[in-house]
TIVO-548045 format. One line per field, with one value per residue (C-alpha): residue number from 1; x negated, y negated, z negated; residue in three letters. Coordinates in nm, 4 decimals. Each point is the difference from the previous one (the first is absolute). Last residue first. Example, Ala and Ser with C-alpha at 12.3 -4.5 7.8 and 13.67 -1.06 7.14 Angstrom:
<pts>
pos	(2, 1)
u	(-1.3670, 0.1370)
v	(0.1060, 0.3440)
w	(-0.7140, -0.0660)
code	(SER, ALA)
</pts>
This chain:
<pts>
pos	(422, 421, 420, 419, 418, 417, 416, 415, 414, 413, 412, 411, 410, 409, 408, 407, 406, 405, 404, 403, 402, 401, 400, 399, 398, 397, 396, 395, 394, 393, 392, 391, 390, 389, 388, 387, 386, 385, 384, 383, 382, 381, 380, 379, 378, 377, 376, 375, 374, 373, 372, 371, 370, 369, 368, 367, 366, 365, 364, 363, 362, 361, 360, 359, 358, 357, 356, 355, 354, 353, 352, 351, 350, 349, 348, 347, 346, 345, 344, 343, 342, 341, 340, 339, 338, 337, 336, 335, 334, 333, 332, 331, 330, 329, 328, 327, 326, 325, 324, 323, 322, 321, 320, 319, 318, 317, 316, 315, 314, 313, 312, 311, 310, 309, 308, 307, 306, 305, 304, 303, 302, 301, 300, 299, 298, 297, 296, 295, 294, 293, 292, 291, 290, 289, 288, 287, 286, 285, 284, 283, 282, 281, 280, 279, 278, 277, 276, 275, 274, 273, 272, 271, 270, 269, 268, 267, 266, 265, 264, 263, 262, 261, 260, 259, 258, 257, 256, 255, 254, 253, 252, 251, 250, 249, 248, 247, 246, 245, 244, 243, 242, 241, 240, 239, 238, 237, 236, 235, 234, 233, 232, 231, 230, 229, 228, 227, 226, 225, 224, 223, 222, 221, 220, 219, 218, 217, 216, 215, 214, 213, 212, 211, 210, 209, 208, 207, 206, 205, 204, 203, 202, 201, 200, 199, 198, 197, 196, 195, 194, 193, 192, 191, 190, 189, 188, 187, 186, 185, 184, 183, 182, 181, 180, 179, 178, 177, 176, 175, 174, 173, 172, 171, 170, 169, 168, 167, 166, 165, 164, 163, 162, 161, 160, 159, 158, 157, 156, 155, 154, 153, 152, 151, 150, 149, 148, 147, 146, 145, 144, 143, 142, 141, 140, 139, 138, 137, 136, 135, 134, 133, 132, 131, 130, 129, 128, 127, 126, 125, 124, 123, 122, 121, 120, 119, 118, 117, 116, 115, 114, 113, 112, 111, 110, 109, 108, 107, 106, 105, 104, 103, 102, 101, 100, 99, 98, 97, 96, 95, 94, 93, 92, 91, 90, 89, 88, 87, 86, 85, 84, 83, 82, 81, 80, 79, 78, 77, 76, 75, 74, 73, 72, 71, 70, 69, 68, 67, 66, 65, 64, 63, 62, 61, 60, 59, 58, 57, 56, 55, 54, 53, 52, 51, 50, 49, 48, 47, 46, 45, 44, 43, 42, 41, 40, 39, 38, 37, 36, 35, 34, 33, 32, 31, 30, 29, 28, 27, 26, 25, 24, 23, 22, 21, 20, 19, 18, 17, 16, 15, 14, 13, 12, 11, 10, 9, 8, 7, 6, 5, 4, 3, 2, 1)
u	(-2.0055, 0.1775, 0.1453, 0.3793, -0.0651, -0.2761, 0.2653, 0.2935, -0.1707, -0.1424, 0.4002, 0.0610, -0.2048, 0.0796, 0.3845, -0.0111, -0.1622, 0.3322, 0.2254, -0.1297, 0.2030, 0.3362, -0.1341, -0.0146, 0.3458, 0.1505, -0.1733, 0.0969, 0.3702, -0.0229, -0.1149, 0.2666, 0.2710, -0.1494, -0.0546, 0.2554, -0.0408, -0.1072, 0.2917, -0.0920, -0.3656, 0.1694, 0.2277, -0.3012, -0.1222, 0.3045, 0.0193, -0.4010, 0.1620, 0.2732, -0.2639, -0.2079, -0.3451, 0.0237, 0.1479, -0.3154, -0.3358, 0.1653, 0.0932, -0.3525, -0.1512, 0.1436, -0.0872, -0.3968, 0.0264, 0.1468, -0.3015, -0.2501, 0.1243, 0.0175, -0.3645, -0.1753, 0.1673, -0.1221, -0.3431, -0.0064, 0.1864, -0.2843, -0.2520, 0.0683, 0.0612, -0.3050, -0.1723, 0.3261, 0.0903, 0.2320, 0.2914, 0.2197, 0.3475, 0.2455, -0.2399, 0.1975, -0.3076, -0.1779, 0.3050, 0.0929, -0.3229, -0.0324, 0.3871, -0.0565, -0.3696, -0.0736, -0.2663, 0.0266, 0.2846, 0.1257, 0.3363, 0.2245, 0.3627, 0.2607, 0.2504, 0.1259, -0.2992, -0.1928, 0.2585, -0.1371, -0.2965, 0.0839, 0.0852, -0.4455, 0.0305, -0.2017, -0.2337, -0.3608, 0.0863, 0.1200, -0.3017, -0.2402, -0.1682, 0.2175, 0.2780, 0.0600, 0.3110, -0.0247, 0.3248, -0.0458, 0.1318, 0.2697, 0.2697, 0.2305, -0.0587, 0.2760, 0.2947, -0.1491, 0.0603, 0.3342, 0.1804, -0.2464, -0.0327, -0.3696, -0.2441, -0.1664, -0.2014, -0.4325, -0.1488, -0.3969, -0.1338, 0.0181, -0.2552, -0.2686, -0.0841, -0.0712, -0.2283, 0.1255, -0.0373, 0.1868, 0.3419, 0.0317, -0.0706, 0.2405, 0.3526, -0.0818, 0.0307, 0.2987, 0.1912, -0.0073, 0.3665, -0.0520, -0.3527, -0.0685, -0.3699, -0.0214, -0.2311, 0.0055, -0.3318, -0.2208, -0.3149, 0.0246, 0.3081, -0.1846, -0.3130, 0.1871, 0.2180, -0.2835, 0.0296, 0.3789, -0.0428, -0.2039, 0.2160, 0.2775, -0.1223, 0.3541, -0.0394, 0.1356, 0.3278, 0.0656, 0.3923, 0.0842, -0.0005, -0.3215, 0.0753, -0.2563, 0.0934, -0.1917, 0.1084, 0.0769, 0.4171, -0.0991, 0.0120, 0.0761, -0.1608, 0.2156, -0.0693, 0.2472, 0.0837, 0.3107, 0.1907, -0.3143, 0.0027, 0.3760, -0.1472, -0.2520, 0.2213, 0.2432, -0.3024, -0.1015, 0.3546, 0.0804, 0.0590, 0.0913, -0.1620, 0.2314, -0.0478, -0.2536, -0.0917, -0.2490, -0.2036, 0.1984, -0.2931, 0.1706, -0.1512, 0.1950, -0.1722, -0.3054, 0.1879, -0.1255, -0.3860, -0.1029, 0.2625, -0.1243, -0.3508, 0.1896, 0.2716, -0.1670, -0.2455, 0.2465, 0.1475, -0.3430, -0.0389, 0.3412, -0.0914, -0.3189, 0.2040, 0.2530, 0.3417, 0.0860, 0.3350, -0.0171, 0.2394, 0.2072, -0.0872, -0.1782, -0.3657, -0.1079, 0.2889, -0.1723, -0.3204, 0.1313, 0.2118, -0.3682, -0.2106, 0.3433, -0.0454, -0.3538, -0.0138, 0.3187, -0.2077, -0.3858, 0.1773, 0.1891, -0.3454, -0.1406, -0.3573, -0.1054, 0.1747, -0.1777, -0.0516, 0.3542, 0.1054, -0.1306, 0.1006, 0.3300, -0.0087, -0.1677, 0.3229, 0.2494, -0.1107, 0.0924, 0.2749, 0.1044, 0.3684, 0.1488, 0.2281, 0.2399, 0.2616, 0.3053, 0.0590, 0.0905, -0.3703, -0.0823, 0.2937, -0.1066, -0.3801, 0.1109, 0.1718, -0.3119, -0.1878, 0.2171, -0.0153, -0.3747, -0.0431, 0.0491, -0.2018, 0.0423, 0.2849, 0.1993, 0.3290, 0.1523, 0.3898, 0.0740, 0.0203, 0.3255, 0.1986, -0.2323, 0.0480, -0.3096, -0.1292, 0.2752, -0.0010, -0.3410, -0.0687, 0.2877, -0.1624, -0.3260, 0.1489, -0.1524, 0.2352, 0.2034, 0.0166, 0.2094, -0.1288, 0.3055, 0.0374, -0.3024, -0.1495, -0.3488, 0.1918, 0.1047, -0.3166, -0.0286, -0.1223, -0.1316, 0.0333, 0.2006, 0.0642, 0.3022, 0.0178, 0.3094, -0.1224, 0.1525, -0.3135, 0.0405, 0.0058, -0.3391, -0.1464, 0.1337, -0.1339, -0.3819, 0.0305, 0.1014, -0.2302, -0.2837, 0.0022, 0.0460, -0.2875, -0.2420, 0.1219, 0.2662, -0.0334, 0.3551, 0.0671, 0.0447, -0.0940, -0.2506, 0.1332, 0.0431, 0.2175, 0.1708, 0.2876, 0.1053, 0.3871, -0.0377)
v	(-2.4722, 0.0984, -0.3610, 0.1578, 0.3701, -0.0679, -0.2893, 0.3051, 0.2076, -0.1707, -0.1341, 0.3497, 0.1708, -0.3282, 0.1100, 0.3701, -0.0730, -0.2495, 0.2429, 0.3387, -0.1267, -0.0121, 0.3816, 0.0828, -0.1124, 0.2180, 0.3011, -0.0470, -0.0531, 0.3209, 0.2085, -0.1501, 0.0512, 0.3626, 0.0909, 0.2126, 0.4083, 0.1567, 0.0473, -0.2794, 0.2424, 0.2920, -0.1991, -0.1762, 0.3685, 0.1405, -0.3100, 0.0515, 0.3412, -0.0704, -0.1999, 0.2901, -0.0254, 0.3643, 0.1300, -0.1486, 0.1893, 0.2922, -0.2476, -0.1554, 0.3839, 0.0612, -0.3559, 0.0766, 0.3665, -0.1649, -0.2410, 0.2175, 0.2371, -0.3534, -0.0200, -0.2414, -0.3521, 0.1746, 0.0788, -0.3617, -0.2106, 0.2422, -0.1246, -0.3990, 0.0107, 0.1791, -0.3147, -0.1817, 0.2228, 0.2960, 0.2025, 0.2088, 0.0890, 0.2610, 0.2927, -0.0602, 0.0569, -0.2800, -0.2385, -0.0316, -0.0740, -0.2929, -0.0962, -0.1142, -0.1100, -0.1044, 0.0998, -0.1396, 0.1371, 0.2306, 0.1119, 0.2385, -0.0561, 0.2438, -0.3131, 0.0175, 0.0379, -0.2870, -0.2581, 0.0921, -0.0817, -0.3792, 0.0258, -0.0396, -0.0390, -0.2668, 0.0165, 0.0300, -0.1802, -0.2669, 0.0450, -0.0722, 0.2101, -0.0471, 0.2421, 0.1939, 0.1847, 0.1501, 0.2077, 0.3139, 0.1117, -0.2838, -0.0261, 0.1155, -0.3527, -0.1933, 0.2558, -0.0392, -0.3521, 0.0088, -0.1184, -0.2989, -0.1053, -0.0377, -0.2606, -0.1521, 0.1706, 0.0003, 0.2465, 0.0598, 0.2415, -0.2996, -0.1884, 0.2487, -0.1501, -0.3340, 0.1332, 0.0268, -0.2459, -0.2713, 0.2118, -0.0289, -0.3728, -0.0414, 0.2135, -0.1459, -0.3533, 0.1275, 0.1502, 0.3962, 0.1295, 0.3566, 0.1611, 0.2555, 0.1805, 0.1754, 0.2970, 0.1466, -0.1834, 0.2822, -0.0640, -0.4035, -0.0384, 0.2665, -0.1964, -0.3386, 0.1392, -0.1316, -0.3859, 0.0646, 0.0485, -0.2830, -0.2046, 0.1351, -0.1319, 0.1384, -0.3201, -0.2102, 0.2006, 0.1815, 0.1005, 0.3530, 0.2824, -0.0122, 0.3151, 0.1756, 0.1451, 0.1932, -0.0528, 0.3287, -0.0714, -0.3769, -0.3572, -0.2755, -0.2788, -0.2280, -0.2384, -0.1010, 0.3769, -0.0190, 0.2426, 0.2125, 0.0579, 0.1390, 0.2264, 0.1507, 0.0668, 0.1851, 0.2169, 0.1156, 0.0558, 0.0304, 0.2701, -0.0891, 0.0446, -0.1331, -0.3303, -0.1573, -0.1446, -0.1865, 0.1635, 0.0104, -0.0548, -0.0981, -0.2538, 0.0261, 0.2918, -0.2296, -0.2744, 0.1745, 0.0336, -0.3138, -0.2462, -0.3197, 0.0618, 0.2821, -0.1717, -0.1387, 0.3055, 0.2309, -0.2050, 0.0457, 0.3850, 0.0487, -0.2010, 0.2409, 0.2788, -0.0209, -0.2195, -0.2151, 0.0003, -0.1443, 0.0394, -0.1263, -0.3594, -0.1951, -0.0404, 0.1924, -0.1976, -0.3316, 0.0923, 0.0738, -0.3029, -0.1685, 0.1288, -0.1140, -0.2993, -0.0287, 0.1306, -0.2631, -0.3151, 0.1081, 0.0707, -0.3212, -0.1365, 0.0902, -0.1656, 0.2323, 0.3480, 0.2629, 0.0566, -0.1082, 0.3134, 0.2354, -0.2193, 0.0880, 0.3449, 0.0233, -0.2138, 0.1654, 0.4107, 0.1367, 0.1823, -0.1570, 0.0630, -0.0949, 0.1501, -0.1107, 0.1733, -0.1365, -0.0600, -0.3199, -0.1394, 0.1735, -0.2054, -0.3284, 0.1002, 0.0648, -0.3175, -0.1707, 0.1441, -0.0778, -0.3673, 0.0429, 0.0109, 0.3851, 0.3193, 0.3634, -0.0237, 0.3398, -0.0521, 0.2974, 0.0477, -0.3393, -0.3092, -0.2518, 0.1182, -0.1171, -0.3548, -0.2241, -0.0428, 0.0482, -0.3874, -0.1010, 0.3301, -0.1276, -0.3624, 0.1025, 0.2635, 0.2921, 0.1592, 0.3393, 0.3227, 0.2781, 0.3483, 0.1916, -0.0395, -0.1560, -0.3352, 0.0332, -0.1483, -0.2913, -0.1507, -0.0576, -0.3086, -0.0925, 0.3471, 0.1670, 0.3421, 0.2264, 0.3306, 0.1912, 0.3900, 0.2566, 0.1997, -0.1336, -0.2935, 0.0398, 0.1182, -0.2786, -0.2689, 0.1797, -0.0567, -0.3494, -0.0471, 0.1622, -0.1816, -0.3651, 0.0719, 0.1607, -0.3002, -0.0206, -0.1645, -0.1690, -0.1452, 0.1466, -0.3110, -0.0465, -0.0290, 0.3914, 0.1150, 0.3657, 0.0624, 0.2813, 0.0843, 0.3861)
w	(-0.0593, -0.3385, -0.1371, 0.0016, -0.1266, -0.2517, -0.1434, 0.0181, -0.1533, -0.3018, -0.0247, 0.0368, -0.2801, -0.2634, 0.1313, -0.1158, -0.3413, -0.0690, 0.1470, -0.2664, -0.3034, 0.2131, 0.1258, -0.3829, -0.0489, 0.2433, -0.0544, -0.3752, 0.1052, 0.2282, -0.2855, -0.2613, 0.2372, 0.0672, 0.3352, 0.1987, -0.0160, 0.3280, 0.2705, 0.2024, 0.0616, 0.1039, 0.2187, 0.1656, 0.1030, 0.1077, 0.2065, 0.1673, 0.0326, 0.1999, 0.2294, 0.1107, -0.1486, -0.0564, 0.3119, 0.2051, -0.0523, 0.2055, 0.2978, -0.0604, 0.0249, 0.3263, 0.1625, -0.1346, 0.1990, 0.3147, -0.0455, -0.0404, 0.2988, 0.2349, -0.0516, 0.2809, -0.1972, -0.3292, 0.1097, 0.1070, -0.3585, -0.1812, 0.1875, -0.0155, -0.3723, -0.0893, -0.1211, -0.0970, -0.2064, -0.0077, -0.1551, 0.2656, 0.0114, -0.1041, -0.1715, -0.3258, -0.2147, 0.1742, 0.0935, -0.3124, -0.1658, 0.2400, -0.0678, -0.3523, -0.0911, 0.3686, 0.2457, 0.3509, 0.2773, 0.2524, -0.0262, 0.1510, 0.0821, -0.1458, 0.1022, -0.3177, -0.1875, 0.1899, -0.0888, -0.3983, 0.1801, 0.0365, -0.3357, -0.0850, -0.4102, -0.0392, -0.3137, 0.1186, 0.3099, -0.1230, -0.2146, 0.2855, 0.2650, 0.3019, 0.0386, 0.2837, 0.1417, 0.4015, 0.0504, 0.2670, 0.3023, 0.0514, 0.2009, -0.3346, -0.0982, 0.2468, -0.1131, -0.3989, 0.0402, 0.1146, -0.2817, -0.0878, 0.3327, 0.1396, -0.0782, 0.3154, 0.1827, 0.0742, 0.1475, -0.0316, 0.2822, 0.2555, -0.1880, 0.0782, 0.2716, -0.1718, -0.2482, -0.3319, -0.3914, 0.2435, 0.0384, -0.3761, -0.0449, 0.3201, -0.1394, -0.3426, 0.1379, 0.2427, -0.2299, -0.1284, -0.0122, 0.0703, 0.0966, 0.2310, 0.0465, 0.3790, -0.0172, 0.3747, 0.1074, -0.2105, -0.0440, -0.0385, -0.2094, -0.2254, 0.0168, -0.0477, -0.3800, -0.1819, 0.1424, -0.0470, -0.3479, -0.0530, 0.1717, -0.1891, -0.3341, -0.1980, -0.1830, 0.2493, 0.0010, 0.3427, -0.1548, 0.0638, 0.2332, 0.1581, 0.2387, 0.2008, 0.3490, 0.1978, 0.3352, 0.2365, -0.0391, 0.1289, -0.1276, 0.1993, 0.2046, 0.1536, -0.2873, -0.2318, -0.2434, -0.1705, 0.2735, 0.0123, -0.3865, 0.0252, 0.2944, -0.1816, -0.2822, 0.2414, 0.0845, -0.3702, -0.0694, -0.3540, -0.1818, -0.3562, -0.3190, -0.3206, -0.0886, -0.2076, -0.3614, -0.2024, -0.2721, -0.3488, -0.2482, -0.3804, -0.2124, -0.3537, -0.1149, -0.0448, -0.2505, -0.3469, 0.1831, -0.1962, -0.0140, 0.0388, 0.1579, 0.1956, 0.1560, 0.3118, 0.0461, 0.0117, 0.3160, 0.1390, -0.0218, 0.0979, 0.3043, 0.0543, -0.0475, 0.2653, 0.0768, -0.2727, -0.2194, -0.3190, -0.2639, -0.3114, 0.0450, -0.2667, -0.0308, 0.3726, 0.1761, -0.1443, 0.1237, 0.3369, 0.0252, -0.1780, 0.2980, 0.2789, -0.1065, 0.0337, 0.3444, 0.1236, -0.1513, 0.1502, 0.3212, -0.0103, -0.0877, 0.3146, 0.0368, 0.3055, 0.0909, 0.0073, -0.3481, -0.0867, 0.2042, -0.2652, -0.2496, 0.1219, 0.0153, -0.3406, -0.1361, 0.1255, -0.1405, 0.3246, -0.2558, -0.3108, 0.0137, -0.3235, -0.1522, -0.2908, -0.1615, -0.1201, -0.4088, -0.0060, -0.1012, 0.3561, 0.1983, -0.1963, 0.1601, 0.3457, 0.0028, -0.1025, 0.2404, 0.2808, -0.1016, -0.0409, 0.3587, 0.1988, 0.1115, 0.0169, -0.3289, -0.1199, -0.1533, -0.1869, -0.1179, 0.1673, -0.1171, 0.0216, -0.2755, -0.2864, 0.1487, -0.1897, 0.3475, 0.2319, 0.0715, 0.0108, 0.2522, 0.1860, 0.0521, 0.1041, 0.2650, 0.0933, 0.2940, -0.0690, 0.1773, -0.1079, 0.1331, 0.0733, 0.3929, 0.1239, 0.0646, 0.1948, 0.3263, -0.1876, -0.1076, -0.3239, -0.1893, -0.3222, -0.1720, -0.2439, 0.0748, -0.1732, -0.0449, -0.1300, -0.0360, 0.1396, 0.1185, 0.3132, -0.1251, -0.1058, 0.2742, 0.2103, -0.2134, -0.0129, 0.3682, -0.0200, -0.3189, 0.1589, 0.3631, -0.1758, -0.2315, 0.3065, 0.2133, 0.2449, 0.3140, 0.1449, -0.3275, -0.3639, -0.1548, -0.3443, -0.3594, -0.0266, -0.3068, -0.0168, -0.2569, -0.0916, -0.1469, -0.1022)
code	(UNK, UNK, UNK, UNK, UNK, UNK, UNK, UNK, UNK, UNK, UNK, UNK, UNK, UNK, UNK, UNK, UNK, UNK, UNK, UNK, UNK, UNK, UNK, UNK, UNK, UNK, UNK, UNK, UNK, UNK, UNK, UNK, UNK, UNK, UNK, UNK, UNK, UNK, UNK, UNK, UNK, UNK, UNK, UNK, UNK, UNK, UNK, UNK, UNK, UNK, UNK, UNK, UNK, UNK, UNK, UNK, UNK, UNK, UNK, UNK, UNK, UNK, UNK, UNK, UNK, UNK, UNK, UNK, UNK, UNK, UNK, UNK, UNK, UNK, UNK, UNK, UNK, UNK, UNK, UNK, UNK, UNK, UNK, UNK, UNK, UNK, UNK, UNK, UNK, UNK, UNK, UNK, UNK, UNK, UNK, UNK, UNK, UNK, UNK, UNK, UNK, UNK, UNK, UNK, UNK, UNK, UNK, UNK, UNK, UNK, UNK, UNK, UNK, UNK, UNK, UNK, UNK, UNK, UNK, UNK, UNK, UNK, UNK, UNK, UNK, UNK, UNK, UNK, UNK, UNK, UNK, UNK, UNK, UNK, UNK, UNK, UNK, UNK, UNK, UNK, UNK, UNK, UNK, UNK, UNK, UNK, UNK, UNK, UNK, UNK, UNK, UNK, UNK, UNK, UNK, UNK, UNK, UNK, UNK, UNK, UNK, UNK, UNK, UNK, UNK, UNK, UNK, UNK, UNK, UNK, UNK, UNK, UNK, UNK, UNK, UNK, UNK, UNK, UNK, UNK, UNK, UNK, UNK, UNK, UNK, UNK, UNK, UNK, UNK, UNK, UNK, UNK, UNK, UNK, UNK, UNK, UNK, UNK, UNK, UNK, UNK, UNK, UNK, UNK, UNK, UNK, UNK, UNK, UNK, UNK, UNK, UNK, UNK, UNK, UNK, UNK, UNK, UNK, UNK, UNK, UNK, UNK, UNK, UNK, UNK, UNK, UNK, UNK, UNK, UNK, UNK, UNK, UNK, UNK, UNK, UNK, UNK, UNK, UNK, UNK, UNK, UNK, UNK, UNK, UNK, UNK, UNK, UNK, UNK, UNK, UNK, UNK, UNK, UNK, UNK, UNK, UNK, UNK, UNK, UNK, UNK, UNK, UNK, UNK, UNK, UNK, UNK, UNK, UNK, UNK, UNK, UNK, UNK, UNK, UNK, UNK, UNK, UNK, UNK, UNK, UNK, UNK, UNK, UNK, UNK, UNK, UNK, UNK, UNK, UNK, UNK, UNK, UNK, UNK, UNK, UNK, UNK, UNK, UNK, UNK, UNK, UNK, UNK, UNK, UNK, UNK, UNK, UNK, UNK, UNK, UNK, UNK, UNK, UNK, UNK, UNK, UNK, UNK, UNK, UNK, UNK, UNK, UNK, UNK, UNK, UNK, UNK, UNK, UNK, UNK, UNK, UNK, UNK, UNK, UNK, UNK, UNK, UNK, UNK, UNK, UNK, UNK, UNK, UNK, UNK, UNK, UNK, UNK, UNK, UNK, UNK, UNK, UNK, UNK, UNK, UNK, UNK, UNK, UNK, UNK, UNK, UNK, UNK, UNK, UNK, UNK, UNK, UNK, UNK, UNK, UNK, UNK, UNK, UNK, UNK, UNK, UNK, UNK, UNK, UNK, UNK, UNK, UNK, UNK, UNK, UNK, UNK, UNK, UNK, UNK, UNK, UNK, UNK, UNK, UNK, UNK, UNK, UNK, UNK, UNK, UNK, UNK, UNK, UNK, UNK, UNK, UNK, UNK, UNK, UNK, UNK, UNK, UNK, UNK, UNK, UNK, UNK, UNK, UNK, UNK, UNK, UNK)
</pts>
């Protein structure tokens, strides 16, 4: 099968969770024999691979191969992209290709999310709404949906349903995101990799207690708060050292104000580690921190950053989620809190090495099924499904058109709120 995979974002120095999952979802599937092709703005060239075809979005190619039956692939599947890419996704459906989209995060929430704390941002407001009616128009006339736990099935349901009824529901399909296969890493040889990024001529020692923050420090993950919970742990035992990649300098300060100032030193700041050798740097750690504020980012996010966890057989300690919160508790691999018993659980855990090594065992067991073969086993079962009707897709179509003008009184009340907010 010819697939192709669309991502109108860069695969730079940092990858992403969509840049991660379609490289890694790329390999599986060529593996499998199967021609694979990513379209994407820009790649950098040490993520280019032999057998996975990369090709740049271009305006004036997409004009060109539009109406050129030749030119599509066997499936396309769209995370992100203007209405150009849209468009060409749609001629590809009405010529009989199937069309995915990949609806994970879901875009828009995460965006809003950030709109709320950021001040009059009507590029926000623009980019949210888009992707709501990229969504909405995915729901009306592609042949699936991929999202990545119930609560985004949930949602993308929701889109098609006052159209459609329930007709459209087996066309939202969960595939959770992937990981690689467990390997050993060296505990010690991570501590040294974090000592060579590490400014300050203090460094981290084989007794520390280290606790990752392996992602982004969003501002709506509230780590001030978290950290102003976390202080009795810090406090009791001097050991726990908290890490955190790629924080700047602003975020750096607002969370170093919400401790005292001797308890600054137990807060390590580095810059973002290679892509390639991230799970070399992480496998220093004795445990993963992951928190979500309360908000419906949080209520929807799939947390990938623990999908890392699985193949480093890391253990995690984090707040109650819809997805990975019920995981965790019948898996045994990590720990669901709050923030009122945050501080004692992250202590017993830092003196209980026989918890841990029991948590590491079950996230190696918990693993083999979110492997990344079968996130591509998965996606194949669902390109296999029986293409939409010309008639079907042509009524999707045409009811969207009907839907703009509704769409753009909503915005243009938006957008006004949005610019004369104080």
């Amino acid at each position: 099968m010819k697939i192709k995979l669309i991502y109108k974002g860069d695969f730079g120095e940092n990858l992403r969770g969509p840049e991660m999952r379609y490289l890694c979802v790329a390999r599986s599937l060529t593996d499998m024999g199967h021609e694979v092709t990513i379209k994407a703005n820009k790649i950098s060239e040490k993520h280019l691979e032999d057998g996975i075809h990369f090709s740049p979005i271009r305006f004036t190619d997409e004009i060109k191969n539009l109406f050129n039956k030749n030119k599509y692939q066997d499936c396309t599947i769209i995370h992100g992209g203007g209405p150009w890419i849209l468009l060409n996704a749609l001629v590809a459906g009405f010529f009989g290709k199937k069309i995915i989209l990949d609806n994970y995060v879901p875009h828009w929430i995460e965006l809003d999310e950030e709109a709320t704390h950021t001040r009059n941002s009507p590029r926000l407001l623009i980019k949210s709404s888009f992707n709501a009616l990229r969504a909405l128009l995915g729901s009306l006339v592609f042949d699936a949906l991929i999202v990545a736990n119930q609560r985004q099935l949930d949602l993308a349901r929701g889109f098609s349903s006052p159209f459609s009824r329930t007709e459209g529901f087996d066309r939202v399909h969960i595939i959770p995101f992937g990981c690689e296969p467990y390997q050993n890493y060296s505990r010690s040889r991570g501590i040294e990799l974090l000592n060579q990024l590490m400014q300050s001529n203090e460094k981290l020692k084989p007794s520390d207690f280290l606790v990752g923050w392996i992602g982004g420090t969003y501002g709506w993950f509230d780590l001030t708060t978290l950290l102003e919970h976390l202080m009795p742990a810090i406090q009791s035992n001097a050991n726990i050292k908290l890490v955190f990649f790629g924080a700047g300098k602003e975020k750096q300060n607002e969370m170093l104000d919400a401790l005292p100032t001797e308890l600054h030193g137990n807060i390590i700041f580095l810059p973002w580690v290679p892509f390639a050798q991230r799970f070399e740097h992480w496998s220093a750690f004795d445990l993963s921190l992951v928190w979500g504020s309360r908000g419906y980012e949080n209520d929807y996010a799939s947390r990938t950053r623990n999908f890392d966890c699985l193949t480093l057989g890391l253990p995690i300690l984090q707040n109650e989620d819809d997805e990975w919160g019920a995981r965790l508790k019948s898996s045994g691999a990590g720990r669901v809190t709050d923030t009122e018993r945050l501080a004692d659980d992250l202590l017993r855990l830092s003196h209980d090495p026989e918890t841990l090594r029991s948590m590491k065992g079950k996230m190696r067991e918990l693993a083999p099924e979110f492997h990344w073969d079968r996130f591509a086993d998965k996606l194949l079962d669902v390109a296999a499904r029986p293409t939409m009707s010309f008639g079907r897709r042509l009524s999707g179509l045409l009811t969207f058109l009907l839907l703009i003008p509704s769409a753009l009184v909503m915005f243009t009340y938006s957008l006004f709120s949005t610019c004369t907010k104080k």
